[in-house]
TORVEX-652689 format. One record per atom (N, C-alpha, C, O): x, y, z; residue in three letters; residue number from 1. Coordinates in pm, whole numbers. Layout:
% residues N
{baro {X, Y, Z}, ala, NUM}
...
***
This chain:
% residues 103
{baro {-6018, 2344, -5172}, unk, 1}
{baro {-5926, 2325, -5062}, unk, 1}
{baro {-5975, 2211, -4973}, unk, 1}
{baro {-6092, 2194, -4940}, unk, 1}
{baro {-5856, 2125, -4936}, unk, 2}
{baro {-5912, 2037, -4840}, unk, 2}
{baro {-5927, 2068, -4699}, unk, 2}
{baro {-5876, 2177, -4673}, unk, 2}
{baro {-5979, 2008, -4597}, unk, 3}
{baro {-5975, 2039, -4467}, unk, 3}
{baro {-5904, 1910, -4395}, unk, 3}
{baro {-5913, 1795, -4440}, unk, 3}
{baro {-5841, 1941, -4290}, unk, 4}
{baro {-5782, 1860, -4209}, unk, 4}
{baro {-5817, 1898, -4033}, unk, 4}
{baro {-5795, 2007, -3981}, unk, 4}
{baro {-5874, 1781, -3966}, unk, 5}
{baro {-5876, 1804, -3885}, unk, 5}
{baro {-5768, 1721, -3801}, unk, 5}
{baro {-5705, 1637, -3865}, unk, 5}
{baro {-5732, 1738, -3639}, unk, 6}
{baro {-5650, 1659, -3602}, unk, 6}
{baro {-5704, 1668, -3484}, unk, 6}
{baro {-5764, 1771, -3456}, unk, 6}
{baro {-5693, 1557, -3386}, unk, 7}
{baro {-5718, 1519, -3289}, unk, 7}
{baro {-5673, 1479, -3190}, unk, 7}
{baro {-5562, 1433, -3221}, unk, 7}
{baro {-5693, 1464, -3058}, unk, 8}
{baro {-5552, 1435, -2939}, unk, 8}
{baro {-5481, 1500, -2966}, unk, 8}
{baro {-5378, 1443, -3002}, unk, 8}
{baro {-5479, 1614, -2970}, unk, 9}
{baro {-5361, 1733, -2955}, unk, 9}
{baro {-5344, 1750, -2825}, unk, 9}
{baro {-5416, 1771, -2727}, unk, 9}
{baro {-5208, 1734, -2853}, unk, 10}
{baro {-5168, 1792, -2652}, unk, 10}
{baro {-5160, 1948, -2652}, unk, 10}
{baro {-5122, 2029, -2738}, unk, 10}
{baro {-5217, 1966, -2500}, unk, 11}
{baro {-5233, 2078, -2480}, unk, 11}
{baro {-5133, 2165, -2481}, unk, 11}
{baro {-5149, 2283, -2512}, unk, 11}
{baro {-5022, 2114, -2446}, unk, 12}
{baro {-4897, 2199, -2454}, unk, 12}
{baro {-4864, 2242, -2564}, unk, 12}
{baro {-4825, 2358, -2564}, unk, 12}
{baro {-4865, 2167, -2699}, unk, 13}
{baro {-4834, 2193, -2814}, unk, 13}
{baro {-4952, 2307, -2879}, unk, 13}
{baro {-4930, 2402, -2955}, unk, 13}
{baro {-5055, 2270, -2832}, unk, 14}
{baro {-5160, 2362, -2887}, unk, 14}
{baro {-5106, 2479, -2839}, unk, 14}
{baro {-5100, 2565, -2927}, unk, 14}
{baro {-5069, 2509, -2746}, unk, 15}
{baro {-5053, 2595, -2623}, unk, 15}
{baro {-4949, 2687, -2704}, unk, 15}
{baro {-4984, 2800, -2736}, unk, 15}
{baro {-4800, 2631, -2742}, unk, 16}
{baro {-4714, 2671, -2859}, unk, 16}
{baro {-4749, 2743, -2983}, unk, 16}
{baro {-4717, 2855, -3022}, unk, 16}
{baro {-4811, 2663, -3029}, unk, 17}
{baro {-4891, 2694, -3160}, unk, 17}
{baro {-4929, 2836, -3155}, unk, 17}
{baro {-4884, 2934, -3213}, unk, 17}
{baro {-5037, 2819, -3059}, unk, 18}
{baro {-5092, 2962, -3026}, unk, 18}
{baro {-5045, 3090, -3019}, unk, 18}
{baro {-5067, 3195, -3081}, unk, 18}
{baro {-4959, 3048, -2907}, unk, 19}
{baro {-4819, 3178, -2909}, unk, 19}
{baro {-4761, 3201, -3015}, unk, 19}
{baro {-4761, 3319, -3051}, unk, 19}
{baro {-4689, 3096, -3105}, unk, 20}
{baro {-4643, 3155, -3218}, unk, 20}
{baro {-4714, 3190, -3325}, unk, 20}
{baro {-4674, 3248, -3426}, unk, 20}
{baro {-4848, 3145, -3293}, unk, 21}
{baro {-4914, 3229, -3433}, unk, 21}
{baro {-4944, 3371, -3359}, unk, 21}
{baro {-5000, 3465, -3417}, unk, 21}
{baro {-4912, 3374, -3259}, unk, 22}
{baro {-4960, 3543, -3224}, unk, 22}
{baro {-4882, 3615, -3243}, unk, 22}
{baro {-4914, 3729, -3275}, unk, 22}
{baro {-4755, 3579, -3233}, unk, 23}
{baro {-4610, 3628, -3188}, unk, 23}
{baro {-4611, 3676, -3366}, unk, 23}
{baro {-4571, 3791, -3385}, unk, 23}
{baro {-4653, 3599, -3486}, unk, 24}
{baro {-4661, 3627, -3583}, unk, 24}
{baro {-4763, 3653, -3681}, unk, 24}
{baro {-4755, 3625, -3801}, unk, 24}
{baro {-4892, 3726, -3600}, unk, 25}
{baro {-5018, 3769, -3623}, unk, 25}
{baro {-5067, 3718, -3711}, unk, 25}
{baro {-5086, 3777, -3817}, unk, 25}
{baro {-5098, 3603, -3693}, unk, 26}
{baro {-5156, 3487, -3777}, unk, 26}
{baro {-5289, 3450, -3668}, unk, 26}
{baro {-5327, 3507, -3566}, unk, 26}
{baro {-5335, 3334, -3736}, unk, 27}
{baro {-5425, 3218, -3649}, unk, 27}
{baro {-5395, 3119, -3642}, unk, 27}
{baro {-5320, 3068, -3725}, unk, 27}
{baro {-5448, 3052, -3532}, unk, 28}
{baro {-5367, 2930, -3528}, unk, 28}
{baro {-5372, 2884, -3696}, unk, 28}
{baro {-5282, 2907, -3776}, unk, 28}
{baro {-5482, 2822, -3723}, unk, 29}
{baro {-5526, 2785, -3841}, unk, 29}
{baro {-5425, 2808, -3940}, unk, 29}
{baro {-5359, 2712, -3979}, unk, 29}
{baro {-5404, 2915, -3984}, unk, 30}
{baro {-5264, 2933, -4027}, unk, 30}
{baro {-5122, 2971, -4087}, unk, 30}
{baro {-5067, 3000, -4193}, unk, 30}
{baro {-5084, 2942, -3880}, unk, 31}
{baro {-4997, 2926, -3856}, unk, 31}
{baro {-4922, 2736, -3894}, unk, 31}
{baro {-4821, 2679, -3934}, unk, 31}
{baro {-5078, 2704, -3838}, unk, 32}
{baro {-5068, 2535, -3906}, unk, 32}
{baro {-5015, 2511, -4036}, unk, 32}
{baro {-4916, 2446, -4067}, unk, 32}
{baro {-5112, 2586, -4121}, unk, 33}
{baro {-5085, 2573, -4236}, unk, 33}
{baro {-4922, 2623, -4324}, unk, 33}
{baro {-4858, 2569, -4414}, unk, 33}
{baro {-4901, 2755, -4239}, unk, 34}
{baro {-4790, 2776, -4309}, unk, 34}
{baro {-4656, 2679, -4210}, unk, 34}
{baro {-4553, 2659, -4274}, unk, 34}
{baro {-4658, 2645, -4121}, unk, 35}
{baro {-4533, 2525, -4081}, unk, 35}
{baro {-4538, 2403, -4155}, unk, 35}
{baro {-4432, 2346, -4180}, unk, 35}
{baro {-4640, 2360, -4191}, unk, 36}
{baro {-4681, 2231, -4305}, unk, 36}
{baro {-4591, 2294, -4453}, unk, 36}
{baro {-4488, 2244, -4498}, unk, 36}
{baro {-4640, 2372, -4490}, unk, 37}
{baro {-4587, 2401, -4648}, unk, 37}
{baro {-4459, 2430, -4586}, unk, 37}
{baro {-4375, 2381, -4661}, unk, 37}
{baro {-4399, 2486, -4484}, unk, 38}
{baro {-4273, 2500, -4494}, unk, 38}
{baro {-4161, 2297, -4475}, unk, 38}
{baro {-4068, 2244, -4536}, unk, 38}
{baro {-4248, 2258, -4359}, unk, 39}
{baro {-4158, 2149, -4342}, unk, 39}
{baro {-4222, 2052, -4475}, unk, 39}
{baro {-4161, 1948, -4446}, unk, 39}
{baro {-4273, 2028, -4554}, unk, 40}
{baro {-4310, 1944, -4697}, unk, 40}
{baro {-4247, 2020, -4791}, unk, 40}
{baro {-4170, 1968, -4872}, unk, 40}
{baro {-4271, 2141, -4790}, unk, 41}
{baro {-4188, 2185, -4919}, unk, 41}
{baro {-4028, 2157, -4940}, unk, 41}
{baro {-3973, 2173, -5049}, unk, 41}
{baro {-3960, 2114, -4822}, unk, 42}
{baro {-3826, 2085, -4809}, unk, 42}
{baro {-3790, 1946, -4893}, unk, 42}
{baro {-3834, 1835, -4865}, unk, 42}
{baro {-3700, 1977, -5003}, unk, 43}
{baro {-3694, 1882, -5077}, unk, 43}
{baro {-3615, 1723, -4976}, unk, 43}
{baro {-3536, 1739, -4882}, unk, 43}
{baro {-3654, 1605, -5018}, unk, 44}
{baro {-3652, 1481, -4937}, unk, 44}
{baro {-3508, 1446, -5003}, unk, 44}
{baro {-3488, 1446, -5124}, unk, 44}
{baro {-3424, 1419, -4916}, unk, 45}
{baro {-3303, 1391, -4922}, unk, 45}
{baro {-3246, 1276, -5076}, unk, 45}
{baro {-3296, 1166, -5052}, unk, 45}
{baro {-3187, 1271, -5178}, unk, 46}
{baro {-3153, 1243, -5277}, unk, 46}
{baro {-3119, 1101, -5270}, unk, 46}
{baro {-3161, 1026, -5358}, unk, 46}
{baro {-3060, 1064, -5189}, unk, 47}
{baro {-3036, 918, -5185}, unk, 47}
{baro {-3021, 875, -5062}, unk, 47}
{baro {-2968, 937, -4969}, unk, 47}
{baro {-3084, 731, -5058}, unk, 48}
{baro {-3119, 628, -4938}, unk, 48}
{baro {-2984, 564, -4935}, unk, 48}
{baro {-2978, 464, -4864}, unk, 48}
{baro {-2883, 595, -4990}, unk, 49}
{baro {-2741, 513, -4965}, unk, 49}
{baro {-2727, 551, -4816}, unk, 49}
{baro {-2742, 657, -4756}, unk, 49}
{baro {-2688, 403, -4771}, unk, 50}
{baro {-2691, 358, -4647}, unk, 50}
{baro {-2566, 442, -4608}, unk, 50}
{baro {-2572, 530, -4522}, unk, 50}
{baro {-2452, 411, -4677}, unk, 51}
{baro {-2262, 501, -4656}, unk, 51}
{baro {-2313, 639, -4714}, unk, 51}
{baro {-2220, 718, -4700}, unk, 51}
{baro {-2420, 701, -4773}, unk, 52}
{baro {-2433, 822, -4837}, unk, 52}
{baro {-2474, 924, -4736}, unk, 52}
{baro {-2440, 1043, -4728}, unk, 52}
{baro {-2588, 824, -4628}, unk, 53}
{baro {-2645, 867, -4526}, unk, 53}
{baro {-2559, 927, -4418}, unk, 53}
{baro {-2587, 1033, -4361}, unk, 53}
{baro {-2448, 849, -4392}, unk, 54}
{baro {-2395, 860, -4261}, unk, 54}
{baro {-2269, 938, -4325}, unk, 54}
{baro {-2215, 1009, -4240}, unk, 54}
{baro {-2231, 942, -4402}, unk, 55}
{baro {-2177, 1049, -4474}, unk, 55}
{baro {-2155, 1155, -4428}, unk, 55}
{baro {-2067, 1214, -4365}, unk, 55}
{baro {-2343, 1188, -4506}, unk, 56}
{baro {-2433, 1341, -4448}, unk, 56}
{baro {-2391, 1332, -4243}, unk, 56}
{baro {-2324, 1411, -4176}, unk, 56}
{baro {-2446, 1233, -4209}, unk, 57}
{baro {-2464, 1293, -4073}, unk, 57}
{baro {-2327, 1289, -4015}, unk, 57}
{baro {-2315, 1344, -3905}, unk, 57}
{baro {-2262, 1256, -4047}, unk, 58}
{baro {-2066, 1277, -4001}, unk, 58}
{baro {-1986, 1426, -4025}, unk, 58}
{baro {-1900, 1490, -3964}, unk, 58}
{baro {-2062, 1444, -4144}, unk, 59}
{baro {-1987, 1583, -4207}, unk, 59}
{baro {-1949, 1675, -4106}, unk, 59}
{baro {-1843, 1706, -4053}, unk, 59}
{baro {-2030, 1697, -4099}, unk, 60}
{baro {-1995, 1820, -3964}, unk, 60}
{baro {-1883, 1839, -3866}, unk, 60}
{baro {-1830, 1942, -3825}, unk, 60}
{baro {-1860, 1700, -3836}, unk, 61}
{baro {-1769, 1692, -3755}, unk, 61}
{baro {-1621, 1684, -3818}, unk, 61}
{baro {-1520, 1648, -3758}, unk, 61}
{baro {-1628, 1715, -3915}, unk, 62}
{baro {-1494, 1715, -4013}, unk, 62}
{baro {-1388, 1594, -4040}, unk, 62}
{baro {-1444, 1488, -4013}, unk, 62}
{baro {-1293, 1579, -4072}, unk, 63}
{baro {-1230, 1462, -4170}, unk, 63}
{baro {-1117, 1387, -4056}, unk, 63}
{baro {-1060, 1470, -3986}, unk, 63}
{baro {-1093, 1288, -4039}, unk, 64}
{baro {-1051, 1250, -3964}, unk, 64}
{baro {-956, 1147, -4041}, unk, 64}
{baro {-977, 1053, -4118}, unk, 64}
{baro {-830, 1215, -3981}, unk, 65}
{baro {-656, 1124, -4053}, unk, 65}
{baro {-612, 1009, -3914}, unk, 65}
{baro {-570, 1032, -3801}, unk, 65}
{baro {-646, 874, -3992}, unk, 66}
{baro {-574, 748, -3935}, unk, 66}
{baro {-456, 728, -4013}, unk, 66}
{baro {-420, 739, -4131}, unk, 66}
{baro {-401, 688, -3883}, unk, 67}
{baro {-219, 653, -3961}, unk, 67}
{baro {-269, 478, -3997}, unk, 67}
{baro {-342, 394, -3944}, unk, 67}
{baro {-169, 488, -4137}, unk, 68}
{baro {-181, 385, -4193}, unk, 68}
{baro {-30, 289, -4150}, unk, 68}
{baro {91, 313, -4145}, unk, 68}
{baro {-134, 150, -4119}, unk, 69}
{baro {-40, 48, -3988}, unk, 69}
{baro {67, 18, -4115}, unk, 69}
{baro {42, 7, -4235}, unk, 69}
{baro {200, 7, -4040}, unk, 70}
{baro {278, -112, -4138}, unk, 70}
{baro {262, -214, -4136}, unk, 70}
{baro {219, -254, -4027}, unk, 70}
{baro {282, -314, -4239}, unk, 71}
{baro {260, -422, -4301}, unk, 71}
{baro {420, -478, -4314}, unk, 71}
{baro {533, -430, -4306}, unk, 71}
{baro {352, -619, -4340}, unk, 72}
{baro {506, -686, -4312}, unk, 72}
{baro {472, -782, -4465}, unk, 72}
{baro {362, -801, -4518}, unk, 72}
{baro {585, -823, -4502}, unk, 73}
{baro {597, -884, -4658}, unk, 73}
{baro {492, -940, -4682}, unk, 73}
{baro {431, -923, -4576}, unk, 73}
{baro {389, -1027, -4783}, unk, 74}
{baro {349, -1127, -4779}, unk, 74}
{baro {463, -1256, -4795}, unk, 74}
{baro {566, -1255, -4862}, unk, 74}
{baro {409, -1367, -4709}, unk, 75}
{baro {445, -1495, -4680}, unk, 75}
{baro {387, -1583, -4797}, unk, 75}
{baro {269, -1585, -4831}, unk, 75}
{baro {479, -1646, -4846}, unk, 76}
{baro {417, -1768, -4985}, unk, 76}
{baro {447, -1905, -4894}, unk, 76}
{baro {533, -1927, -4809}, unk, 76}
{baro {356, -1974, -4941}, unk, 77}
{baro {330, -2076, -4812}, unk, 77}
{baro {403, -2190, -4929}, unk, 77}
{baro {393, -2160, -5048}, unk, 77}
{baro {470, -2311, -4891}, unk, 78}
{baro {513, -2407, -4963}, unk, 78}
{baro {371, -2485, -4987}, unk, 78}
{baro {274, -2503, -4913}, unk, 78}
{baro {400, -2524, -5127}, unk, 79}
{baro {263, -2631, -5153}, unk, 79}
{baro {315, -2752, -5093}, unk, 79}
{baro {437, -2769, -5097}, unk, 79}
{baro {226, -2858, -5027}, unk, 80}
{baro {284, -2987, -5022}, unk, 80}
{baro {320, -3082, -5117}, unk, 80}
{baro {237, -3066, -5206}, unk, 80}
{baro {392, -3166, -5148}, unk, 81}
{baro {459, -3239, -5266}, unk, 81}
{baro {291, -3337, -5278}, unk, 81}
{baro {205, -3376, -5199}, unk, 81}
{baro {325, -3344, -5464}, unk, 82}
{baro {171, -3332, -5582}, unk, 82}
{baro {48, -3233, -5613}, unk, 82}
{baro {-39, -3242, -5700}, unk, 82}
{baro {74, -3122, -5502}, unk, 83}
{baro {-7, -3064, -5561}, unk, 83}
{baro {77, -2911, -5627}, unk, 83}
{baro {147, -2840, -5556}, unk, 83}
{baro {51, -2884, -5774}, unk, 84}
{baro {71, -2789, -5817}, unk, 84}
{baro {102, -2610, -5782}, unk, 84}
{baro {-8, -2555, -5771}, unk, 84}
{baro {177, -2545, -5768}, unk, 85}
{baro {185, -2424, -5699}, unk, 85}
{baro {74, -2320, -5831}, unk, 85}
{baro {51, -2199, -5821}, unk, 85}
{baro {28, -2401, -5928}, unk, 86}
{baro {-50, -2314, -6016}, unk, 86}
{baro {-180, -2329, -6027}, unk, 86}
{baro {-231, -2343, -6139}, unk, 86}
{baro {-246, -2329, -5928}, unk, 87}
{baro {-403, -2389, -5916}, unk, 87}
{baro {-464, -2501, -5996}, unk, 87}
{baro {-579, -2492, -6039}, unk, 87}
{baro {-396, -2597, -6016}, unk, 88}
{baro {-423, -2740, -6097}, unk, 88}
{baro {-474, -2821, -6004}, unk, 88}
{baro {-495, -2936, -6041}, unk, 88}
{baro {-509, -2783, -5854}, unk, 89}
{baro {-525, -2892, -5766}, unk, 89}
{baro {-677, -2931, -5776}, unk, 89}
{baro {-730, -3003, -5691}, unk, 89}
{baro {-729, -2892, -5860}, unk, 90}
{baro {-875, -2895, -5846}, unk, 90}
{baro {-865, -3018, -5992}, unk, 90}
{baro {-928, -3124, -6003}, unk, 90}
{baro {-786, -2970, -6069}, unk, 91}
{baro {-777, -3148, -6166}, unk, 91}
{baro {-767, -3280, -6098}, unk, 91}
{baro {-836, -3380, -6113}, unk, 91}
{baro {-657, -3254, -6013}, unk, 92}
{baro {-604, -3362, -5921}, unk, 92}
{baro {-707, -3394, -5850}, unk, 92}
{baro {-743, -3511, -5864}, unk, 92}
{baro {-751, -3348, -5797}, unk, 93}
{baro {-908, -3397, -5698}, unk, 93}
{baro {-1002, -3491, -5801}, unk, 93}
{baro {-1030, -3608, -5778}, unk, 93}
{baro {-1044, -3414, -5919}, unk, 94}
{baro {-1143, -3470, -5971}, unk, 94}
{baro {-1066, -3608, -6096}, unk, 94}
{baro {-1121, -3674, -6184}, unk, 94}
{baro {-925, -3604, -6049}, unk, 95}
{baro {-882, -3734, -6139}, unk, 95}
{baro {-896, -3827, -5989}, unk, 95}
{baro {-954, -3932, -6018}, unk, 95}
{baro {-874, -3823, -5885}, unk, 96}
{baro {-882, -3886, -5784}, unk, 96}
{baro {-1039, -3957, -5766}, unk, 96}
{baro {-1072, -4075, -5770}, unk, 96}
{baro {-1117, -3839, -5745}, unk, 97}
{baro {-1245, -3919, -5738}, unk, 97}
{baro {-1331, -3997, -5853}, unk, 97}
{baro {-1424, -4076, -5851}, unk, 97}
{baro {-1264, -3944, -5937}, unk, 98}
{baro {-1259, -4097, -6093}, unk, 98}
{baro {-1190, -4178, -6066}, unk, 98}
{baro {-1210, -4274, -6141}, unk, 98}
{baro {-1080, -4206, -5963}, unk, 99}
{baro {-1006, -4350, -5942}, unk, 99}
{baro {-1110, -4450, -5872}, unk, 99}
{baro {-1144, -4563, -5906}, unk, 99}
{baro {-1151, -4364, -5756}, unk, 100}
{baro {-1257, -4405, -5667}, unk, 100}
{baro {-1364, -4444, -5688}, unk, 100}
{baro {-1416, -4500, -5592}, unk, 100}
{baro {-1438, -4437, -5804}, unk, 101}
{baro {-1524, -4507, -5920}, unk, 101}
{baro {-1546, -4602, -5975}, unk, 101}
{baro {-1649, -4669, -5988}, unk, 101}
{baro {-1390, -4618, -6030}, unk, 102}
{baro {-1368, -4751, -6101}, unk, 102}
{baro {-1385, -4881, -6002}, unk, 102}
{baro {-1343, -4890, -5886}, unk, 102}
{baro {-1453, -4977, -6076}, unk, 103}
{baro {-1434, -5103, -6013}, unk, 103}
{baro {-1317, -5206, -6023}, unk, 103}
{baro {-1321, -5311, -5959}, unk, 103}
***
């Protein structure tokens, strides 16, 4: 068995300790020991997902219904005259800066 000592203990907490190991006819010693195996033995939460996290800590407060805004048509914007309404404008650029080349 290992030993652990600890140090700068505040008195108040010692003070706690005490009482509840009496309150549950223990020693301090442990009482130490058995709050350790209880708070380590608690398995460590499954995933570090950041949205998984806050998830967990939201739950409680139960599910919450937003009305969904209306929307208005999408708008198709006119292309300006030479360039293509079918994404070809990126040819046109690079035949342009081959004009700009030539001597």
């Amino acid at each position: 068995m290992a030993t652990l000592t600890i140090r700068n203990l505040d008195e108040r907490l010692k003070g706690r300790l005490r009482v509840r190991a009496a309150t549950r006819g223990r020693s301090m010693e442990e009482e130490a020991r058995q709050i350790l195996r209880t708070v380590l033995s608690e398995s460590e939460p499954a995933s570090t997902n950041l949205a998984e996290c806050i998830r967990r800590r939201f739950a409680k407060l139960g599910d919450v219904q937003l009305p969904i805004a209306a929307r208005e048509p999408i708008h198709y914007l006119e292309m300006p005259e030479g360039i293509p309404a079918n994404g070809a404008a990126t040819s046109i650029k690079a035949d342009a800066t081959k004009a700009r080349r030539r001597p």
